[in-house]
C-alpha positions in Angstrom: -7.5 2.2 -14.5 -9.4 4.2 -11.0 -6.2 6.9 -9.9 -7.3 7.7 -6.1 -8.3 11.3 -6.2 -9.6 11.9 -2.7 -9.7 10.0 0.5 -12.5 10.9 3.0 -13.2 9.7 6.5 -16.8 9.3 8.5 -17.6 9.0 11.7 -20.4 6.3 11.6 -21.8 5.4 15.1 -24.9 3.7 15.7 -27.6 3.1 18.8 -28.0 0.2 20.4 -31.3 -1.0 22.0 -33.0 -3.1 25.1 -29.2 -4.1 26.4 -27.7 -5.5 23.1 -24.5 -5.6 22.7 -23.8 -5.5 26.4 -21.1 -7.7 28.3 -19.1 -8.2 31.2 -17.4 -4.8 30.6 -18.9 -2.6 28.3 -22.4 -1.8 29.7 -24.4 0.6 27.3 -22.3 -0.1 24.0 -22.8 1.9 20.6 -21.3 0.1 18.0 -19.4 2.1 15.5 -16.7 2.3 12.5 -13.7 4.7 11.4 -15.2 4.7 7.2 -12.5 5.2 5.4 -13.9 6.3 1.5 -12.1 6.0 -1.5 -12.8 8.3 -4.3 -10.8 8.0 -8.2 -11.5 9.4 -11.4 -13.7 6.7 -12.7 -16.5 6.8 -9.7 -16.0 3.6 -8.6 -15.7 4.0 -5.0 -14.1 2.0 -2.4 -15.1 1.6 1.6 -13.2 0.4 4.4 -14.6 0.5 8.4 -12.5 0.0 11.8 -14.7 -1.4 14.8 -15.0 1.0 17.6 -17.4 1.1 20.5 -18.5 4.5 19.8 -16.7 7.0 21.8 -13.2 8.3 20.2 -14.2 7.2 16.7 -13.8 11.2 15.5 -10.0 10.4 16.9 -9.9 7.1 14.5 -11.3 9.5 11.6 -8.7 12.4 12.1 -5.7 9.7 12.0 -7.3 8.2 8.3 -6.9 11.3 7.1 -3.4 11.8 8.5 -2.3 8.1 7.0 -4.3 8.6 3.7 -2.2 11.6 2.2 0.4 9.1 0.2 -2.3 7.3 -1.2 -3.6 10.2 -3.4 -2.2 10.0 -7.1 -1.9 5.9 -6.8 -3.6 3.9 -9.6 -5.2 0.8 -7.3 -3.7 -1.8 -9.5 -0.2 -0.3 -9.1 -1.2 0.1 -5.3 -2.3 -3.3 -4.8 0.6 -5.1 -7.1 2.6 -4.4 -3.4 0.4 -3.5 -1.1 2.7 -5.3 1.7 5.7 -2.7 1.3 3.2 0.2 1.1 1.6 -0.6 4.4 4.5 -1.2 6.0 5.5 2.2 4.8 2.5 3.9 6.4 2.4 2.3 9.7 6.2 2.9 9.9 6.2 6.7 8.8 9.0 7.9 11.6 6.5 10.8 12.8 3.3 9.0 13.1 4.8 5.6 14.3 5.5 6.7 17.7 1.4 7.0 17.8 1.5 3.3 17.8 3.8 1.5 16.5 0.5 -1.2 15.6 -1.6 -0.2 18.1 -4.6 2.1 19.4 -6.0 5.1 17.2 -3.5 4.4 14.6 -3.9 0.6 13.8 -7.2 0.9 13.8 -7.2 3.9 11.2 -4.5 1.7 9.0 -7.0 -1.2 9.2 -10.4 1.1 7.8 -8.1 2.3 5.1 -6.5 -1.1 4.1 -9.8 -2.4 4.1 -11.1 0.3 1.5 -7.8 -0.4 -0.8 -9.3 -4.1 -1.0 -13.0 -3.2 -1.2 -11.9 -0.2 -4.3 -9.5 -3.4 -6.0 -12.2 -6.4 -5.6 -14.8 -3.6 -7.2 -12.8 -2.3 -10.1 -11.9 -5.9 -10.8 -16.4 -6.5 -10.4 -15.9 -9.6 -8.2 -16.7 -10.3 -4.3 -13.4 -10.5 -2.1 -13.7 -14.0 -2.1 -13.3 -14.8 -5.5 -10.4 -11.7 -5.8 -8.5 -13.5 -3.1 -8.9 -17.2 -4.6 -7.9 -16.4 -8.3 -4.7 -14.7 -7.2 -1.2 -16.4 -7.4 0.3 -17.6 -3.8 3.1 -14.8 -4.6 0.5 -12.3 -5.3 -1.4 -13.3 -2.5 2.4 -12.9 -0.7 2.7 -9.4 -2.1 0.3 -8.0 -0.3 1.4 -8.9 3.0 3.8 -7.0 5.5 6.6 -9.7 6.8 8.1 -7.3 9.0 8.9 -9.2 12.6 7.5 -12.4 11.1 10.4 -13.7 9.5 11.3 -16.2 12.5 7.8 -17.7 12.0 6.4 -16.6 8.6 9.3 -15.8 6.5 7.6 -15.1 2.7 8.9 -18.8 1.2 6.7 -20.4 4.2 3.6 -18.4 3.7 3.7 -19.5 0.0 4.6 -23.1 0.6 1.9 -23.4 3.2 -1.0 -21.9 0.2 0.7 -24.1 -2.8 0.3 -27.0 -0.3 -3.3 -26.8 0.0 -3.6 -25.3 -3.9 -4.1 -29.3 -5.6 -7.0 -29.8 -2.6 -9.2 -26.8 -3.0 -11.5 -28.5 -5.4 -12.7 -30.8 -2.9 -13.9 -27.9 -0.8 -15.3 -25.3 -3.1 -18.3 -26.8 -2.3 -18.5 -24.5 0.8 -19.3 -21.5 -1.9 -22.8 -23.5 -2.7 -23.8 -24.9 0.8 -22.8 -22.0 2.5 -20.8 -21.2 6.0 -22.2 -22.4 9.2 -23.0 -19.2 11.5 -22.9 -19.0 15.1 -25.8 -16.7 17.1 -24.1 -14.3 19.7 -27.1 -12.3 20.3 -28.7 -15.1 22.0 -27.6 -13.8 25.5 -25.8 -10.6 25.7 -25.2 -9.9 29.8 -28.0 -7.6 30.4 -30.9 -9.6 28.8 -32.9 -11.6 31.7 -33.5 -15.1 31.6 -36.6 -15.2 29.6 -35.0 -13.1 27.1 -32.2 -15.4 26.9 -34.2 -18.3 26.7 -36.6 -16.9 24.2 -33.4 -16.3 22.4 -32.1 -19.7 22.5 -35.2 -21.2 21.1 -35.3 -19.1 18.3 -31.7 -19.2 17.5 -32.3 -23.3 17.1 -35.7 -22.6 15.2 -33.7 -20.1 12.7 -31.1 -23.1 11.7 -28.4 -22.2 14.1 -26.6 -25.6 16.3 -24.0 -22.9 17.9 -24.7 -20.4 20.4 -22.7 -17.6 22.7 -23.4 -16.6 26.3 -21.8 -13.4 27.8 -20.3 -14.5 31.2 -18.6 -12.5 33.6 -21.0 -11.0 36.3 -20.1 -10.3 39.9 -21.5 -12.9 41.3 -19.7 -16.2 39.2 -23.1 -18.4 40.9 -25.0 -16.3 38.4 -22.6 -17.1 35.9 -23.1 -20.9 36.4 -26.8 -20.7 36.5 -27.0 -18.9 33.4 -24.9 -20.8 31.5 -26.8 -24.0 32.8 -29.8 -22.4 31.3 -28.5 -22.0 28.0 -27.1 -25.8 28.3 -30.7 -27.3 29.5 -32.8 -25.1 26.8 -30.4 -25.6 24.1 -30.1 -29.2 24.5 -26.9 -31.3 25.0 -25.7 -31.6 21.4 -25.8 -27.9 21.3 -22.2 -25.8 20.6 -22.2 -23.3 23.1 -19.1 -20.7 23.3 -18.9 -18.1 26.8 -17.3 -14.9 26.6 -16.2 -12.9 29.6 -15.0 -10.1 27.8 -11.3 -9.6 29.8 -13.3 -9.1 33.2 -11.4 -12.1 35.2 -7.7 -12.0 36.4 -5.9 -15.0 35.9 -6.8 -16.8 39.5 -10.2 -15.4 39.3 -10.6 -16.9 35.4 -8.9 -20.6 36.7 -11.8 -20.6 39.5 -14.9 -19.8 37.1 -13.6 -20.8 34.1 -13.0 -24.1 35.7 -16.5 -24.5 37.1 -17.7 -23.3 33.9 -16.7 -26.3 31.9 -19.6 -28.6 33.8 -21.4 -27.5 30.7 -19.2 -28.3 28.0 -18.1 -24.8 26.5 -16.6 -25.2 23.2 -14.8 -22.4 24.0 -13.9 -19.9 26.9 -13.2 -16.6 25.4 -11.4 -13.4 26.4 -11.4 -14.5 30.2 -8.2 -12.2 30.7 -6.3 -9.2 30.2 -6.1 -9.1 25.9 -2.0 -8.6 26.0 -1.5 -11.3 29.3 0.5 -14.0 27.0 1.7 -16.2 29.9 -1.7 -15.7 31.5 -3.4 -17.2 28.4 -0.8 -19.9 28.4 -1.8 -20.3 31.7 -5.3 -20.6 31.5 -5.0 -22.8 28.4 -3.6 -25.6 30.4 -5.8 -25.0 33.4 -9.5 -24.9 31.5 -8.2 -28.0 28.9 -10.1 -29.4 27.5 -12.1 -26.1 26.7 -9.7 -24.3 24.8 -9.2 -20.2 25.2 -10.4 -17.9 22.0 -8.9 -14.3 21.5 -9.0 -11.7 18.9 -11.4 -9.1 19.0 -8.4 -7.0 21.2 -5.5 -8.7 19.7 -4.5 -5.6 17.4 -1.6 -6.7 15.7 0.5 -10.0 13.9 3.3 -9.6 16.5 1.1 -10.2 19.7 -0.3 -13.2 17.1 2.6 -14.6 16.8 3.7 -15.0 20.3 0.3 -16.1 21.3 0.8 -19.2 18.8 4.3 -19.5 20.1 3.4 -20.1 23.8 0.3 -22.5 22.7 -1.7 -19.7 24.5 -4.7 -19.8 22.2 -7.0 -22.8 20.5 -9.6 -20.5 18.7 -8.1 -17.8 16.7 -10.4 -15.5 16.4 -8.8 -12.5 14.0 -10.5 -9.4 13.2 -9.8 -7.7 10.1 -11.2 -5.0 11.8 -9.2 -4.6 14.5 -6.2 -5.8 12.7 -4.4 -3.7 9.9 -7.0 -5.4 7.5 -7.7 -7.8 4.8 -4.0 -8.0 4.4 -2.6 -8.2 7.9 -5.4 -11.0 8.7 -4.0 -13.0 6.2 -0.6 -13.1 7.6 -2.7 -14.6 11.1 -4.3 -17.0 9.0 -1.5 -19.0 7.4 0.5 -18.8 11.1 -2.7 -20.1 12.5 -2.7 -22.6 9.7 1.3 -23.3 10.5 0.7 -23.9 14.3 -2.6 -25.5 13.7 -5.0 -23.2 15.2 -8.5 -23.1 14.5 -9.9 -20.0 12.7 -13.1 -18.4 13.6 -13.5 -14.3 13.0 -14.6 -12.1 15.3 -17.2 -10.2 13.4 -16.8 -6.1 14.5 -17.6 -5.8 10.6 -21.1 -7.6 11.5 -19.8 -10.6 9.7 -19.6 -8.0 6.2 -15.9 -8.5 5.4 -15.2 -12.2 7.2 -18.2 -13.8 5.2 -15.4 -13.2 2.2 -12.4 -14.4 4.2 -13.6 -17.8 5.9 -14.4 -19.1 2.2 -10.8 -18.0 1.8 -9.8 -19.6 4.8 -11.1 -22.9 3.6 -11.1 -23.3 0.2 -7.6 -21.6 -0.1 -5.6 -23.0 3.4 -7.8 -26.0 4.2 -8.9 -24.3 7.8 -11.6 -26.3 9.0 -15.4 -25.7 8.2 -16.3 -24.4 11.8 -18.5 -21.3 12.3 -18.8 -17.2 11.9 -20.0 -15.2 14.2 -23.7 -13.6 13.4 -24.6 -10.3 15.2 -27.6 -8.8 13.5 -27.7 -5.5 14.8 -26.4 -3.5 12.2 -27.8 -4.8 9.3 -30.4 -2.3 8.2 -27.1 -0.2 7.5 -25.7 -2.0 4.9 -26.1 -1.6 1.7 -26.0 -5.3 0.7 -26.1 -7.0 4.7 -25.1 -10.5 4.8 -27.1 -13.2 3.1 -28.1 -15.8 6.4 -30.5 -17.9 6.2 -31.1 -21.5 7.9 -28.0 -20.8 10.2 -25.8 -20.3 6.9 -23.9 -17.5 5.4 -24.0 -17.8 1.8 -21.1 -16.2 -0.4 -21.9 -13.2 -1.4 -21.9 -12.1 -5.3 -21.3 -8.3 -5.5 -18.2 -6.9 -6.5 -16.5 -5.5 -3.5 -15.8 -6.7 0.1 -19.5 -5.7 1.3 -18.6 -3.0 3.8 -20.7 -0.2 1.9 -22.3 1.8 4.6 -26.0 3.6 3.2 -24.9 6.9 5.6 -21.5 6.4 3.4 -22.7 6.7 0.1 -21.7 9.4 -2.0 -24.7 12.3 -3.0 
């Protein structure tokens, strides 16, 4: 069985081009990952990344190495038999806490090296996330979850009840792993890109397979806003899915006035329009833009802030980022609350869609969450060693051992 013998961290950041990436608030974007890397005694190795925009990844790096240290010596089946309690022990070390607590730099490093504990299991075990994830007991699955401050929600008993619920109904959609996942194109009109652009983007968005599409909203003047989105609606057609995404730009009276003029075109959803941690601004704005309902998660770093978003009905799209989040494992305590207070599921991709490809076959097969879409951002894929497999719109479940977050820079000499 792989002992951990070393655990190094990279600072991977990466160029982006011609205005990609760009939105409402972050201009001239890199996009970038804290790579957390694995070594044991066998050679398998396992790789975990945290989503940054670039600058202060080095800081994200430094605090991997500072959470890593009581992970040296583990054997990863003895690691991963209670992962829960062992997280929970890092992220509440009394000296390092205080950095947080679940937050910032911190989280973020916790969620890169989380990640690479499931990557290093589903690899020594030479099956895909997925697959790791379905074959495993509900109390297993429970085991690897932190409860800590969920208990009023998600005590343990629920979280298993809720997957032994849905356990006599997965047959009927494992079909997913053959047809594949419907995508969603984000890169169809990032803010910077003119109308031609965007329109060229559209059309070949549709000719590529893809019925869903997102516009970046939130420029200075909200006409432009309205006109652009109007484009996307005439060029797209009207049985088109088309999300908008302001990026946390508006205040709340400032979201209620464009958001609400924004629905002319049938968004399916309106997302970030606010300040990430504004609760009762979300709850706000959910009742004011119905029936578009609000999506967050890209900036939603932690199961507590999830938690009191679902209890104030202050969300419709939940869109968890395993990246952002303290991993595979606190995502899944999100996706069986979502599944209690019967929110829809649909990732935000910082992995690229790498990791979540894995996790919304979980989603479905394993907690019934509706077939809906992933996000599809191609700009990174050339740096993966095994990029994700779309193809007429579709992600298709991927087969390699592992939870497809191998970065080429990131391999071992």
């Amino acid at each position: 069985m792989p002992t951990i013998t070393r655990v190094r961290a990279i600072d991977a950041r990466f160029d982006l081009h011609d205005g990609a990436g760009s939105d409402a608030i972050h201009t001239d974007p890199q996009y970038g990952y804290g790579v957390t890397i694995i070594e044991t005694d066998s050679g398998i190795e396992g790789s975990g990344i945290a989503y940054t925009l670039g600058g202060g990844t080095n800081l994200v790096c430094d605090a991997i190495e500072l959470l890593s240290e009581s992970l040296v010596g583990r054997e990863i089946e003895e690691l991963m038999a209670n992962f829960g309690q062992i997280q929970r022990e890092i992220a509440e070390e009394p000296r390092i806490r205080w950095l947080g607590p679940h937050k910032g730099v911190i989280h973020l490093a916790l969620s890169s090296l989380s990640n690479a504990c499931f990557d290093l299991w589903a690899k020594y075990r030479a099956i895909p996330l997925w697959k790791l994830l379905l074959e495993l007991p509900s109390e297993k699955l429970a085991d690897l979850v932190d409860f800590t401050y969920l208990e009023d929600v998600l005590p343990r008993e629920l979280f298993v009840s809720i997957l032994e619920d849905q356990r006599g109904s997965r047959t009927d959609r494992e079909p997913v792993l053959t047809s594949g996942y419907p995508g969603y194109d984000t890169s169809v009109g990032w803010i910077q890109y003119s109308d031609s652009v965007v329109r060229d983007n559209v059309k070949r968005a549709i000719e590529a397979g893809f019925t869903a599409m997102k516009l970046k909203v939130g420029l200075k003047n909200s006409d432009e806003d309205i006109r652009r989105a109007t484009l996307v609606r005439e060029t797209a057609g009207d049985d088109a899915t088309i999300m908008l995404d302001a990026n946390q730009i508006w205040s709340l009276p400032k979201a209620i006035e464009v958001g609400t003029r924004l629905n002319a075109i049938a968004p399916y959803w309106m997302e970030e329009p606010t300040e990430p941690d504004d609760i009762l601004a979300h709850q706000t704005l959910a009742k004011a833009l119905d029936p578009t309902p609000i999506a967050v998660g890209e900036a939603v770093s932690n199961r507590i802030l999830w938690k009191n978003f679902f209890q104030a009905n202050a969300v419709g799209i939940c869109q968890a980022d395993c990246t952002r989040l303290a991993g595979v494992s606190e995502y899944l305590a999100v996706s069986v609350m979502a599944k209690k207070f019967n929110v829809r599921v649909v990732p935000h991709v910082g992995d690229m869609g790498q990791i979540h490809q894995h996790l919304v076959f979980f989603n479905h097969i394993a907690l019934g969450h509706p077939k809906l879409f992933l996000e599809h951002i191609p700009h990174l894929r050339e740096h993966f060693v095994v990029p994700a497999n779309v193809s007429d719109g579709v992600y298709h479940a991927p087969q390699e051992p592992g939870c497809s977050t191998d970065l080429k820079m990131a391999q071992s000499p």
